[in-house]
N, C-alpha and C positions, 0 to 999 in steps of 0.2 A: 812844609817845614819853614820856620821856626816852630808853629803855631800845632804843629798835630797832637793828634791825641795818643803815646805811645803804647797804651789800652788797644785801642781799636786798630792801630797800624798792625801790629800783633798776630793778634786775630786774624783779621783781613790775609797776613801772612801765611798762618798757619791755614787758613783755608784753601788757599791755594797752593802750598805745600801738598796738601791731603786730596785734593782733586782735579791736580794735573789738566789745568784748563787747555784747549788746542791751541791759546793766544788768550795776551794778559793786555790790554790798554790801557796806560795811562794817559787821561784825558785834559788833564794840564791843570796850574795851580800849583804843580808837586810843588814846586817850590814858592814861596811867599816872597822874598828879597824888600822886605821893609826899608832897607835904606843899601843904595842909593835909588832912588828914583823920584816920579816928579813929586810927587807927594811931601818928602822929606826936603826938596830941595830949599837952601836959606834956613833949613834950621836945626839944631844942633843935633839930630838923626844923622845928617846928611855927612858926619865927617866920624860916626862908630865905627865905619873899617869893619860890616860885620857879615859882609859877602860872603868871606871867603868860611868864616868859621859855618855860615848855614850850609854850604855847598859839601864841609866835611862829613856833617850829619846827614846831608842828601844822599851822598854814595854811599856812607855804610849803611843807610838804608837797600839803597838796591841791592846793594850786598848780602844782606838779610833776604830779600825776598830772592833772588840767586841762589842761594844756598839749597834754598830747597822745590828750585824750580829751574828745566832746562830749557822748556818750549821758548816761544816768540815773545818779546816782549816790544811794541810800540807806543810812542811816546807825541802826545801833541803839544807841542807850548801853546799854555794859557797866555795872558796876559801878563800875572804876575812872573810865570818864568822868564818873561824878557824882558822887564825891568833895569837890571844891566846897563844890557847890548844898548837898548834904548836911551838909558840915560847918558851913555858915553856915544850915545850917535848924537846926541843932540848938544851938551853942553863939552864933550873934546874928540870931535868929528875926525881928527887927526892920527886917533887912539885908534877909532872903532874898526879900521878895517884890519886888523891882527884878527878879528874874530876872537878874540881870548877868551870873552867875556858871555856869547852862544851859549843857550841854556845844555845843547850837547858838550860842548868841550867843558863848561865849568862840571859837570857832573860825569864826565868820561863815559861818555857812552858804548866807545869802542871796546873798551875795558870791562864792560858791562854786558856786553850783547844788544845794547839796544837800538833799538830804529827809532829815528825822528821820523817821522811823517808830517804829511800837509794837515792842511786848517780845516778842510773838508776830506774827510779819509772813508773811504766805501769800505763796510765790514760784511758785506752780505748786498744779494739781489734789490735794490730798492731801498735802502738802509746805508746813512752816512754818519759817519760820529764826526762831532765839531766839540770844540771847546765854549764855544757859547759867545765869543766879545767880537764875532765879526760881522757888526752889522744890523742887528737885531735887536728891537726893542726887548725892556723886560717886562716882564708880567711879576707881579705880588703873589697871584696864584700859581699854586706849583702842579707845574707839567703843561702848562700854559706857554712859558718862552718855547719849549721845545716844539710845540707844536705848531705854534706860528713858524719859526722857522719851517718846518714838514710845509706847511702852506705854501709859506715863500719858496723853498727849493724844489717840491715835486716830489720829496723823500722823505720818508720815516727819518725818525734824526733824533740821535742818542746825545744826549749834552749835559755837560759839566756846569762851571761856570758862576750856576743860580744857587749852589750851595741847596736843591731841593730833591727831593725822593719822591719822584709822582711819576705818572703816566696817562697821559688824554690823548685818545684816540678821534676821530675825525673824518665819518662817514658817508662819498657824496655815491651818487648815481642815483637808478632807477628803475622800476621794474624788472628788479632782480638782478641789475647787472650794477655792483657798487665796486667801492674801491674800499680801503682803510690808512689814513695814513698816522704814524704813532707819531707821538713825542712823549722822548725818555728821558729822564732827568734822574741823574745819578747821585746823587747826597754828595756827603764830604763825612772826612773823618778830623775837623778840626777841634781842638781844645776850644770849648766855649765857656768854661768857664772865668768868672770873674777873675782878674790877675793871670791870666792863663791865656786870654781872648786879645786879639791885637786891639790896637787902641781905637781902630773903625768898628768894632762892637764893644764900647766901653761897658755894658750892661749885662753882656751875654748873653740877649735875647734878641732871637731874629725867628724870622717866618723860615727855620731851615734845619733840615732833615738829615739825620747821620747816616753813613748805609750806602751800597754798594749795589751792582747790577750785573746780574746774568743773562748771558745772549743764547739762547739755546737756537745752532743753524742748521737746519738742513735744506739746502740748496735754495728754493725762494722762501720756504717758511721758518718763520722767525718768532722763536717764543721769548720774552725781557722776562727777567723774572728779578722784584727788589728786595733787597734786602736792610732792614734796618737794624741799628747797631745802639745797643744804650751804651752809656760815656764808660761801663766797665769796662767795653769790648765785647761781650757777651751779643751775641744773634741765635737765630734758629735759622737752620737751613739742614732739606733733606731725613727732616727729620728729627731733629736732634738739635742739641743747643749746643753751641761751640764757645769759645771764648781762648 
């Protein structure tokens, strides 16, 4: 939010509504905070006042997706969700220990049911979901960051972040005795289009994929299964076409 697609948020909802997942992850980004932060600082972004009105539409989102859902829900800050916190750590250091400004308390989590988690959060045996901004080069090709991370950390690794829908796997051993390590990459459900697209995609065209991921667990085996979403909202999953 600002920037979502309320098409595809929708959807996204309603599917989770109708198939009572054991645990719902959000993997960071929920929120965009275009101003304040460094980005906008020095210039006339930097003084719209318009935190506080994105953070209203953040919680009646969750609100939305609450309504029709009671399981677990976990929540990793992106990058842009601590925009903020960060910009008042750094230019009114004096401010930022109130915490006010915590992507959990601007969005009420407590209110909400939700858990903040770490930057590296285990979803399964051998399997960590990150938001993607800690540390790690990017790849052009999608399903490529995620997997270099799996390389670097040792773990299959589900990741936000790269705004892509892919999955590359990465197979070493030998003579029959191998390993596999995945990288997942989960879409996004951002408005891309023109006047719609924040102003770091003035064209609306990027190398990036709408659509969402399912983790099917049973105890070490782990099925991703992706889903992509055209800008109606509309997917196939299970069968059937949802929207």
């Amino acid at each position: 939010m600002p920037y979502h697609n309320p098409r595809q948020v929708k959807a996204l909802h309603g599917y989770i509504h109708a198939t009572k997942p054991d645990d719902v992850l959000i993997i960071g980004d929920y929120m965009d905070f275009p101003t304040p932060s460094r980005w906008s600082k020095g210039t006339a972004e930097e003084f719209r006042g318009d935190v506080f009105r994105d953070v209203e539409t953040g919680k009646r989102l969750l609100g939305d997706l609450r309504r029709g859902y009671d399981g677990p829900i976990q929540f990793i800050a992106g990058n842009h969700d601590t925009r903020p916190a960060e910009y008042l750590a750094k230019y009114s250091p004096a401010l930022a220990t109130s915490n006010a400004f915590d992507i959990d308390v601007l969005l009420d989590f407590n209110s909400h049911g939700v858990e903040l988690v770490g930057a590296f959060h285990p979803i399964a045996p051998g399997w960590i979901a990150t938001h993607g901004h800690k540390g790690f080069s990017l790849s052009a090709i999608p399903g490529r960051t995620a997997l270099n991370a799996a390389k670097t950390i040792g773990r299959s690794v589900v990741m936000g972040h790269v705004h892509k829908l892919a999955m590359c796997p990465d197979t070493t051993g030998y003579q029959g005795r191998t390993s596999t390590l995945w990288g997942v990459e989960v879409g996004h459900v951002m408005d891309t289009r023109p006047g719609k697209a924040p102003a770091y995609l003035p064209r609306g065209a990027a190398n990036w994929q709408s659509g969402f991921a399912v983790l099917h667990i049973d105890g070490r085996r782990v099925r991703p299964e992706l889903y992509p979403m055209q800008p109606d909202g509309t997917f196939i999953a299970d069968g059937k076409v949802w929207n």
